[in-house]
Biopython code that builds the backbone (N, CA, C, O; Angstrom):
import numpy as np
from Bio.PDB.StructureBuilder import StructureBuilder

atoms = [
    (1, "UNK", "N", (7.562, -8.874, 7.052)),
    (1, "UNK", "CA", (7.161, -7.487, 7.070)),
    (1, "UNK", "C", (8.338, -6.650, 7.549)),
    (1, "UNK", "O", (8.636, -6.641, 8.743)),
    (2, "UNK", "N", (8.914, -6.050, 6.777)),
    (2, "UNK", "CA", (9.928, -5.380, 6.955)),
    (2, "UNK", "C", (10.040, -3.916, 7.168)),
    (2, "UNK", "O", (10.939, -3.222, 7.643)),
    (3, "UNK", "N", (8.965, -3.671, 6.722)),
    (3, "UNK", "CA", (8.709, -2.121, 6.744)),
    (3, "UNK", "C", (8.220, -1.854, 8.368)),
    (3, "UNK", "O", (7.120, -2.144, 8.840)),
    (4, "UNK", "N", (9.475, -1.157, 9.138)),
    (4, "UNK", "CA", (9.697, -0.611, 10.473)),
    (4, "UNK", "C", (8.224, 0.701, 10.580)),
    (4, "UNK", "O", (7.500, 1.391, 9.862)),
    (5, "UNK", "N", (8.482, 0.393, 11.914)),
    (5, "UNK", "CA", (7.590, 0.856, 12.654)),
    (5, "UNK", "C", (7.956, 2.654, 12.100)),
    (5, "UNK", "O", (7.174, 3.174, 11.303)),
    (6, "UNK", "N", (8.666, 3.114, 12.400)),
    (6, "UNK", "CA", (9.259, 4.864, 11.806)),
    (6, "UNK", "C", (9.006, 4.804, 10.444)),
    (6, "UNK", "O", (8.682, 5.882, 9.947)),
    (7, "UNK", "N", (9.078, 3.572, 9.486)),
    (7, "UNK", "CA", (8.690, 3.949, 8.231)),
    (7, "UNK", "C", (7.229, 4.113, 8.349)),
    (7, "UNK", "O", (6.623, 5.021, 7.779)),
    (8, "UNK", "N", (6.646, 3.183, 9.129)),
    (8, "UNK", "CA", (4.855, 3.452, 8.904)),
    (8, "UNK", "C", (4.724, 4.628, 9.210)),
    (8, "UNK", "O", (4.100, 5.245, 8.347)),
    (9, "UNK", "N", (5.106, 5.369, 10.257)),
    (9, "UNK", "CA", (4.731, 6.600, 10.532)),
    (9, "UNK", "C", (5.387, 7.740, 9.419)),
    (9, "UNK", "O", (4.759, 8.753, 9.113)),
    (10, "UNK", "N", (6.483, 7.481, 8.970)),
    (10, "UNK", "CA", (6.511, 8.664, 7.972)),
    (10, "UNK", "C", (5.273, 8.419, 6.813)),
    (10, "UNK", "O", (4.314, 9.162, 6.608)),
    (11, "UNK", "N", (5.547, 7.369, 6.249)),
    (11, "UNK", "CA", (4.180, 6.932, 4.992)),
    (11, "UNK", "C", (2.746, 7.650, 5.585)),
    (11, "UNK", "O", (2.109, 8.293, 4.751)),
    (12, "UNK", "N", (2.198, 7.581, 6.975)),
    (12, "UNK", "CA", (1.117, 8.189, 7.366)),
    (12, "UNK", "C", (1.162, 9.066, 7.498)),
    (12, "UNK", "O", (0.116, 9.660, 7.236)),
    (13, "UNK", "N", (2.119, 9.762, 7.905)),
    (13, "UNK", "CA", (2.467, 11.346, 7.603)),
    (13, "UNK", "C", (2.386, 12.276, 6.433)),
    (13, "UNK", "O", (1.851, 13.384, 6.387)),
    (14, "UNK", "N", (3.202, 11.424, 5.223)),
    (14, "UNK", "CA", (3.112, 12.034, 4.285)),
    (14, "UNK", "C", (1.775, 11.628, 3.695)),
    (14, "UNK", "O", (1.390, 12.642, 3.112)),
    (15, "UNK", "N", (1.162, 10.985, 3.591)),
    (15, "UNK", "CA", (0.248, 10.119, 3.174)),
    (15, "UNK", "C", (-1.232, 10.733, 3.645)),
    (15, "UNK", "O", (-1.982, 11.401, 2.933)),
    (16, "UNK", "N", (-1.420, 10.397, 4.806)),
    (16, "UNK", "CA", (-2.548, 10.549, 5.452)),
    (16, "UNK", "C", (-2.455, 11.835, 6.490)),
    (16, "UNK", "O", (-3.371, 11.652, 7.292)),
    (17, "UNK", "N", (-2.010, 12.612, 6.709)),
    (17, "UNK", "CA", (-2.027, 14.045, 6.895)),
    (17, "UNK", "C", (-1.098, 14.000, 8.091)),
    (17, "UNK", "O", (-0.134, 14.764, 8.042)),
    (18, "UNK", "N", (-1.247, 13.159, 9.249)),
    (18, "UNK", "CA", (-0.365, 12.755, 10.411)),
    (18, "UNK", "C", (-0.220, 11.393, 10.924)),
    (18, "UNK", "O", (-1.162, 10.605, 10.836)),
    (19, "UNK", "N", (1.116, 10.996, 11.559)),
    (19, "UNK", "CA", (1.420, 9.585, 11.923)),
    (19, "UNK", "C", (0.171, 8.904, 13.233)),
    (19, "UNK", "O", (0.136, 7.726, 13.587)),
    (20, "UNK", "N", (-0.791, 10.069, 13.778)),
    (20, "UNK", "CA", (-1.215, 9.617, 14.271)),
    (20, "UNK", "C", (-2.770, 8.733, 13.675)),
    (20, "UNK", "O", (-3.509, 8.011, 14.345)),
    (21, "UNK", "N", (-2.901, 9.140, 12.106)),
    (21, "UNK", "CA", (-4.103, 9.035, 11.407)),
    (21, "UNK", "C", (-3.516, 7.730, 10.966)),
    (21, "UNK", "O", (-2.823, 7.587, 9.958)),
    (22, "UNK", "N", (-3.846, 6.818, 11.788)),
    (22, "UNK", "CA", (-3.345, 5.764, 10.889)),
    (22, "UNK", "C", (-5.060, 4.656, 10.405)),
    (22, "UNK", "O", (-5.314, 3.472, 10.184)),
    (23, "UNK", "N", (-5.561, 5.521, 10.438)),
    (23, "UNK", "CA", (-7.007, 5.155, 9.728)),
    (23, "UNK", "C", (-7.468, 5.381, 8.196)),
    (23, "UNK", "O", (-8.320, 4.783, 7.539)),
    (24, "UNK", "N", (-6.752, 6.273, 7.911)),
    (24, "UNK", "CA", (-6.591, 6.735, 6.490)),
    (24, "UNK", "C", (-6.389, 6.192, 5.503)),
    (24, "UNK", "O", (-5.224, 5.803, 5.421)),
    (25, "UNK", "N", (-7.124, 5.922, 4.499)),
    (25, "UNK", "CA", (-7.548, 5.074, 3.417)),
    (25, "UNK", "C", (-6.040, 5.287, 2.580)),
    (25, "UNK", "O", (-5.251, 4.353, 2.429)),
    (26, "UNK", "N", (-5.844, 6.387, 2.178)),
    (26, "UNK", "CA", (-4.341, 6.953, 1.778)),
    (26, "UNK", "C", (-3.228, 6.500, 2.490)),
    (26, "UNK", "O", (-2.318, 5.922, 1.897)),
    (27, "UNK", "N", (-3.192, 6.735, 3.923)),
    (27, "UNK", "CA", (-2.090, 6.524, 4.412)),
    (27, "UNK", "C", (-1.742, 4.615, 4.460)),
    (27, "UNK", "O", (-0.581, 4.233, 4.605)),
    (28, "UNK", "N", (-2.857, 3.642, 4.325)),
    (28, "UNK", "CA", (-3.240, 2.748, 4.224)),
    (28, "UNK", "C", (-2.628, 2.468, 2.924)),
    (28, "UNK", "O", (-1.484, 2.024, 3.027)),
    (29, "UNK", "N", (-2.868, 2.542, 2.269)),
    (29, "UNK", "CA", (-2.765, 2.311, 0.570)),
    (29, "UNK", "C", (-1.089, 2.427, 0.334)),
    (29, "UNK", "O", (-0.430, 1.564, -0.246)),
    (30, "UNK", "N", (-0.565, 3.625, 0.884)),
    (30, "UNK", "CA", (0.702, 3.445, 1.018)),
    (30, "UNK", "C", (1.507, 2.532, 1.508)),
    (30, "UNK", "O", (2.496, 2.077, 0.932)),
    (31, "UNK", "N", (0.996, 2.155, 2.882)),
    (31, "UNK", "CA", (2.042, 1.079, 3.510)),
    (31, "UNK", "C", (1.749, -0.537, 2.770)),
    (31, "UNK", "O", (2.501, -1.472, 2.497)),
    (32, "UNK", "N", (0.780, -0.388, 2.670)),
    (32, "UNK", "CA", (0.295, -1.576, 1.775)),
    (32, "UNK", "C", (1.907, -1.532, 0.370)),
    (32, "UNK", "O", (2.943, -2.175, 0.197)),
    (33, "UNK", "N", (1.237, -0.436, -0.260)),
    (33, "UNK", "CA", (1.916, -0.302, -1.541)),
    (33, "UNK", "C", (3.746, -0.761, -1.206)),
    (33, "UNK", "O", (4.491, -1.491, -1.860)),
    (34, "UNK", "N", (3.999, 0.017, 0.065)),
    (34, "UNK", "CA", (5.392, -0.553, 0.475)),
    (34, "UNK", "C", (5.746, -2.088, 0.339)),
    (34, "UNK", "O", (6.337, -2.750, -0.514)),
    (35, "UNK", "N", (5.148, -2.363, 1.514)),
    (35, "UNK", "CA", (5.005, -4.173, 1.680)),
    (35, "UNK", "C", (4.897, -4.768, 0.320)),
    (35, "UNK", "O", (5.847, -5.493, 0.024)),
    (36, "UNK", "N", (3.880, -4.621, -0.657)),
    (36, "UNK", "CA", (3.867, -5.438, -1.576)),
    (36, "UNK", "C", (5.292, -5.063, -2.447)),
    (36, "UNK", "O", (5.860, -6.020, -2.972)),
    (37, "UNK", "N", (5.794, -3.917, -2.591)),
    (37, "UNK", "CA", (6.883, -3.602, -3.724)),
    (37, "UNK", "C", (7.912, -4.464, -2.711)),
    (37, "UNK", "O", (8.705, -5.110, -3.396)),
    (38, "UNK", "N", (8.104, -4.638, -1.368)),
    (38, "UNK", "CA", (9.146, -4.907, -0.587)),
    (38, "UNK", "C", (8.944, -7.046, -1.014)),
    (38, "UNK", "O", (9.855, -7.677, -1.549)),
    (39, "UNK", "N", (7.821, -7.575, -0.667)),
    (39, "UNK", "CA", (7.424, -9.150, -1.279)),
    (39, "UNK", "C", (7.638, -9.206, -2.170)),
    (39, "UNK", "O", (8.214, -10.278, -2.351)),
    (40, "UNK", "N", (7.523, -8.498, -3.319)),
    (40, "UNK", "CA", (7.497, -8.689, -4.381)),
    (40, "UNK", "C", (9.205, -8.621, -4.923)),
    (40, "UNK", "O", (9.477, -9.425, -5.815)),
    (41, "UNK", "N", (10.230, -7.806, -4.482)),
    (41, "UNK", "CA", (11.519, -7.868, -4.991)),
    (41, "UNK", "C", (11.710, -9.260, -4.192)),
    (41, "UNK", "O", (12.230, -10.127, -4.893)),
    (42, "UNK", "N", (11.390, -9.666, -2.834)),
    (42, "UNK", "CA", (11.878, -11.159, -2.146)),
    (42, "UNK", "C", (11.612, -12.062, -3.167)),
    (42, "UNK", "O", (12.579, -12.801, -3.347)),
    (43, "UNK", "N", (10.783, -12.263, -3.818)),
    (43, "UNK", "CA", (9.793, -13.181, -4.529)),
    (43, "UNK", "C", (10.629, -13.176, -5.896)),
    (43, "UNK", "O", (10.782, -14.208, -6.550)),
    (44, "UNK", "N", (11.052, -12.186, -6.203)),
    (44, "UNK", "CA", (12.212, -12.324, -7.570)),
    (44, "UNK", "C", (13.328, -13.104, -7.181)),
    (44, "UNK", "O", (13.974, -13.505, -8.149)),
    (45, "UNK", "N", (13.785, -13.465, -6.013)),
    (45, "UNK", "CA", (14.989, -13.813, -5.744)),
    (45, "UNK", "C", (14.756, -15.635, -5.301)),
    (45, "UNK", "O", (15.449, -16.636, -5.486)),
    (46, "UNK", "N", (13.490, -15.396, -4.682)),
    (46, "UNK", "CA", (12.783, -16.712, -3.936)),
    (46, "UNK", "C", (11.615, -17.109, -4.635)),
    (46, "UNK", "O", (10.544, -16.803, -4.110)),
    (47, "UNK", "N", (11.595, -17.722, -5.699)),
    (47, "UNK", "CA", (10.534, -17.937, -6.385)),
    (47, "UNK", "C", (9.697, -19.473, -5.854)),
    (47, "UNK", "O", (9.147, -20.239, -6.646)),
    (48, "UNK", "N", (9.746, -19.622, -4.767)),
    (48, "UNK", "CA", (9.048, -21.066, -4.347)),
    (48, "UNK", "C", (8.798, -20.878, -3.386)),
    (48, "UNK", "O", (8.468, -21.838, -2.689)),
    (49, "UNK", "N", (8.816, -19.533, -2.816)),
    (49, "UNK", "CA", (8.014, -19.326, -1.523)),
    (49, "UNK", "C", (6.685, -19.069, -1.811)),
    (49, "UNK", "O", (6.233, -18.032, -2.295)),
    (50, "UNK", "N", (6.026, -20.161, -1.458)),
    (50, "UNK", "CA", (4.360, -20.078, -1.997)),
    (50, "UNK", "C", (3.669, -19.087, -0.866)),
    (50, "UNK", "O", (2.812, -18.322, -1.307)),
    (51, "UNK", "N", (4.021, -19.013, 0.856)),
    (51, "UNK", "CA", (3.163, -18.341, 1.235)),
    (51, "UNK", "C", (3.459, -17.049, 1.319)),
    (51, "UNK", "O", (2.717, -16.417, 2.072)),
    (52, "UNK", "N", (4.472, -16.331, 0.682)),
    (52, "UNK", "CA", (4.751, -15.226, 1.102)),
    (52, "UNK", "C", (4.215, -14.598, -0.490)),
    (52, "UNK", "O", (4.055, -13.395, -0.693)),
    (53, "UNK", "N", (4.002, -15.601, -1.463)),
    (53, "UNK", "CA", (3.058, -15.279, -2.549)),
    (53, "UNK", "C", (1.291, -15.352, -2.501)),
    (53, "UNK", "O", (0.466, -14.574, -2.980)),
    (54, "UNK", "N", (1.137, -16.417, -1.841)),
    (54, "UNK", "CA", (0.245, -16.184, -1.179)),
    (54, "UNK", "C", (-0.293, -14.693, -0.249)),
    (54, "UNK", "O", (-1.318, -14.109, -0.600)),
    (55, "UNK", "N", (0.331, -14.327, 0.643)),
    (55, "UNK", "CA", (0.604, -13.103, 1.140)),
    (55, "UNK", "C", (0.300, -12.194, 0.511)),
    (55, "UNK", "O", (-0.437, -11.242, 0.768)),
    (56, "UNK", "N", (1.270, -12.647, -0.968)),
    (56, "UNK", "CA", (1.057, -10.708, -1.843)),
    (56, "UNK", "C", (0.105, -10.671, -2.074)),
    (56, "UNK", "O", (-0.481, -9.589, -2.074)),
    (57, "UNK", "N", (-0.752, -12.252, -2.500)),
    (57, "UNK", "CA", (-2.046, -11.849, -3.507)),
    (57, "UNK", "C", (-2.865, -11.468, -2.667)),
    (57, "UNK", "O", (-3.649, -10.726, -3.258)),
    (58, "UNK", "N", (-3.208, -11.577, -1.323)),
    (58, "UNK", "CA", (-4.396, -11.036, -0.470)),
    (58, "UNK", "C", (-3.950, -9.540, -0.343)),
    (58, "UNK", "O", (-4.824, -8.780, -0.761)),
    (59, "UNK", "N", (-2.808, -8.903, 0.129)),
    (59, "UNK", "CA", (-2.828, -7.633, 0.004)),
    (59, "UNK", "C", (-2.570, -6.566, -1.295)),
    (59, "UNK", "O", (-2.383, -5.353, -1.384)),
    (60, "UNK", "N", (-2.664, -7.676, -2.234)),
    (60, "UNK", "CA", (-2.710, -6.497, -3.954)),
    (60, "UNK", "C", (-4.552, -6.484, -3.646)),
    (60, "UNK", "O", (-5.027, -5.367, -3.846)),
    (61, "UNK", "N", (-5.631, -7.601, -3.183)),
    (61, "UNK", "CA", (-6.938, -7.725, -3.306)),
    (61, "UNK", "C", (-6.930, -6.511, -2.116)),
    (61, "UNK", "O", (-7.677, -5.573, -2.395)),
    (62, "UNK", "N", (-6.345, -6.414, -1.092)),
    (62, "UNK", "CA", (-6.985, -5.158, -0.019)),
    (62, "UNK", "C", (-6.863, -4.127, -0.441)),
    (62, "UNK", "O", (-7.786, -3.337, -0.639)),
    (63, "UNK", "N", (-5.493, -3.905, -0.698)),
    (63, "UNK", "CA", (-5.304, -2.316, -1.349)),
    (63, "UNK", "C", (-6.271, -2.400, -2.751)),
    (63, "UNK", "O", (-6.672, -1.241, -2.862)),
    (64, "UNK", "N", (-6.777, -3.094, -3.742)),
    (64, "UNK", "CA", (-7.359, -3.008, -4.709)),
    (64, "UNK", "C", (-8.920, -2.551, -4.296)),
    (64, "UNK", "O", (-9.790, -2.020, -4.986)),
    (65, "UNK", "N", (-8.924, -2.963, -2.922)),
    (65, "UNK", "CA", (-10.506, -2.683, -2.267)),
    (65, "UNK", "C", (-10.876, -1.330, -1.663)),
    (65, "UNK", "O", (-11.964, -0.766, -1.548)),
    (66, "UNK", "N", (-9.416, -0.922, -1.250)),
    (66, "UNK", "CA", (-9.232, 0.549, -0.453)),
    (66, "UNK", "C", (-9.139, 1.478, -1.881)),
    (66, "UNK", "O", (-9.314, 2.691, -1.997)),
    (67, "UNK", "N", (-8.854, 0.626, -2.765)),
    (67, "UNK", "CA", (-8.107, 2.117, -4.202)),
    (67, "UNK", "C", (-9.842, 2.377, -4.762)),
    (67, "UNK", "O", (-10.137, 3.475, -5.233)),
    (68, "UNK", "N", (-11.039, 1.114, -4.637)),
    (68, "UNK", "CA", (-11.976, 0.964, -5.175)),
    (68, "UNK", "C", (-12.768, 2.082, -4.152)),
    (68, "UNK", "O", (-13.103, 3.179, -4.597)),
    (69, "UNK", "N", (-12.975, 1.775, -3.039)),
    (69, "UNK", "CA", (-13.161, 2.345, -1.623)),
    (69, "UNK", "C", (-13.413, 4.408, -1.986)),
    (69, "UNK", "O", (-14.444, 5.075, -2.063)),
    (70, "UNK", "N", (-11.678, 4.868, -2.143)),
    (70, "UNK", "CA", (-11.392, 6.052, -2.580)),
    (70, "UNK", "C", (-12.146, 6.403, -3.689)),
    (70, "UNK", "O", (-12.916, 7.363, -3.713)),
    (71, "UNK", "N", (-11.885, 5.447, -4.842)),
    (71, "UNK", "CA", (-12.732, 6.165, -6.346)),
    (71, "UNK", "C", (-13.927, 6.254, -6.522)),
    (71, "UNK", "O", (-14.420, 6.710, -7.553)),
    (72, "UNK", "N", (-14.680, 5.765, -5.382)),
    (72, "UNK", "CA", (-16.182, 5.813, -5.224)),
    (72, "UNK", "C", (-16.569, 6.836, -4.616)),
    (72, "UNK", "O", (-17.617, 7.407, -4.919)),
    (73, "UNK", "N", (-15.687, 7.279, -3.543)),
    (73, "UNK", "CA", (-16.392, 8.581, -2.605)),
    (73, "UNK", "C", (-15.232, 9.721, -3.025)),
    (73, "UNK", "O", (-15.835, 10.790, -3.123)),
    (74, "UNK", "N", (-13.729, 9.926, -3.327)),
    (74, "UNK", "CA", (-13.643, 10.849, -4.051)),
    (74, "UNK", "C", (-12.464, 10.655, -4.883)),
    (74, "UNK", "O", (-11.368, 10.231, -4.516)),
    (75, "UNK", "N", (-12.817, 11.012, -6.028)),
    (75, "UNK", "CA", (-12.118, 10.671, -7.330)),
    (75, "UNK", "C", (-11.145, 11.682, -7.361)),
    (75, "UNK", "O", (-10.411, 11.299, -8.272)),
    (76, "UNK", "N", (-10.508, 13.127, -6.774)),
    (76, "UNK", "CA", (-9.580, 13.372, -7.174)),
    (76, "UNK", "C", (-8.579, 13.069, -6.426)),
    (76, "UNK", "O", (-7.482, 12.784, -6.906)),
    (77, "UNK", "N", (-8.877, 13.096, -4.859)),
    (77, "UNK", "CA", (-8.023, 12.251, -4.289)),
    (77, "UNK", "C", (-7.522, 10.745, -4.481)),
    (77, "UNK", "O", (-6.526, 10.331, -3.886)),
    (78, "UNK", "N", (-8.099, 10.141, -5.145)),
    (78, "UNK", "CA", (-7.797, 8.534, -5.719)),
    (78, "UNK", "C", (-7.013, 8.710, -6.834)),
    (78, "UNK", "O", (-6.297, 7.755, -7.138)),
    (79, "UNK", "N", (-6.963, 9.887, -7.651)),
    (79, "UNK", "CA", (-6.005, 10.305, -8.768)),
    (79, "UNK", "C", (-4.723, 10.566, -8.484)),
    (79, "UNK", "O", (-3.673, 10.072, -8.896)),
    (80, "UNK", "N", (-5.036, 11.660, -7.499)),
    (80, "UNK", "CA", (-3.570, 12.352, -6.992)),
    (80, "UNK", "C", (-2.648, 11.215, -6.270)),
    (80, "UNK", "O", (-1.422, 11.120, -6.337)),
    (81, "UNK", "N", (-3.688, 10.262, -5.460)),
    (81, "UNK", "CA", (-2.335, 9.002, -4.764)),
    (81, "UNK", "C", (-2.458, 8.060, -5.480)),
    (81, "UNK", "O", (-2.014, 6.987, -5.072)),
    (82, "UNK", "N", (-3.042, 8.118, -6.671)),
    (82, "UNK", "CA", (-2.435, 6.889, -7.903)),
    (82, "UNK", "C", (-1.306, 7.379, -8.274)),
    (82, "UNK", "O", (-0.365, 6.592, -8.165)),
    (83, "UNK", "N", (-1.002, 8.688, -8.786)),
    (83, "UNK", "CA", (0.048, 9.623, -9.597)),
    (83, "UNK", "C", (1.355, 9.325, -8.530)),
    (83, "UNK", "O", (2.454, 8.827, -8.770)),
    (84, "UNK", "N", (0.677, 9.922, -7.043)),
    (84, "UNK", "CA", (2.340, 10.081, -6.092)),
    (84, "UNK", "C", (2.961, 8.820, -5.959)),
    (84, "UNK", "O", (4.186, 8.720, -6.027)),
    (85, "UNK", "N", (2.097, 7.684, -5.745)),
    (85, "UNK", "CA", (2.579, 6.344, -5.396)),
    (85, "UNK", "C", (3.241, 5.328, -6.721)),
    (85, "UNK", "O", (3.624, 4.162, -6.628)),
    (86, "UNK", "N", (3.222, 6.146, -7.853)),
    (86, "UNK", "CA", (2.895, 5.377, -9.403)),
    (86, "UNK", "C", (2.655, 4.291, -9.442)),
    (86, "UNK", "O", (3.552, 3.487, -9.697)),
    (87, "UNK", "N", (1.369, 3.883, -9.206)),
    (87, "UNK", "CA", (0.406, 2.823, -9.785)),
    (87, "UNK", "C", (0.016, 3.086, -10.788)),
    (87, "UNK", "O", (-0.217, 4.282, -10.965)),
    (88, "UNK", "N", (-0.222, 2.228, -11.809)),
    (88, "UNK", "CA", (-0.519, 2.122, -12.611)),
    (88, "UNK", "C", (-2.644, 1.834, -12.695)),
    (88, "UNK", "O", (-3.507, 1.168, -12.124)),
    (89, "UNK", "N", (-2.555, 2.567, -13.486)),
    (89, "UNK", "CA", (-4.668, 2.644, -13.074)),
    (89, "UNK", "C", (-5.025, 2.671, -14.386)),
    (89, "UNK", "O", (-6.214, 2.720, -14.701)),
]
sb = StructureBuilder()
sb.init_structure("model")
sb.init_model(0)
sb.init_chain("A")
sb.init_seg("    ")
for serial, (resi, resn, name, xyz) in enumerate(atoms, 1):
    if name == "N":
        sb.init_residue(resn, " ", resi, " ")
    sb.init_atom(name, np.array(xyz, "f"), 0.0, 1.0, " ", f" {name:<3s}", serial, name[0])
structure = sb.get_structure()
């Protein structure tokens, strides 16, 4: 986990309204989204690290639960941080 402590707080900042909201389904979804893009370039380079693949696949299933989470209770906000973060939906 590489993503520093000052990066979480900017991501919740921009993300979830302030670094102190770190409850935020958004601001959540982001740091997630970090970590996995950050495993996922390791994993191009290290292709036999099973648990750190392991790893990705439980947090692509959390954030997939938090993105499900958002589009149920409000759909334009689940649009707008599909668009900023570019996920693909």
């Amino acid at each position: 986990m590489l993503v520093t402590s000052e990066r979480t707080a900017e991501l919740f900042k921009e993300y979830g309204g302030s670094e102190k909201n770190t409850g935020s389904i958004e601001g959540q979804v982001a740091v997630l989204t970090e970590r996995i893009n950050h495993i996922s370039d390791h994993l191009k380079e290290n292709k036999k690290d099973h648990s750190s693949r392991f790893s990705l696949i439980k947090m692509v299933g959390r954030r997939r639960k938090f993105l499900k989470y958002l589009a149920n209770n409000d759909i334009n906000n689940y649009r707008s941080l599909i668009q900023r973060l570019n996920l693909r939906k």
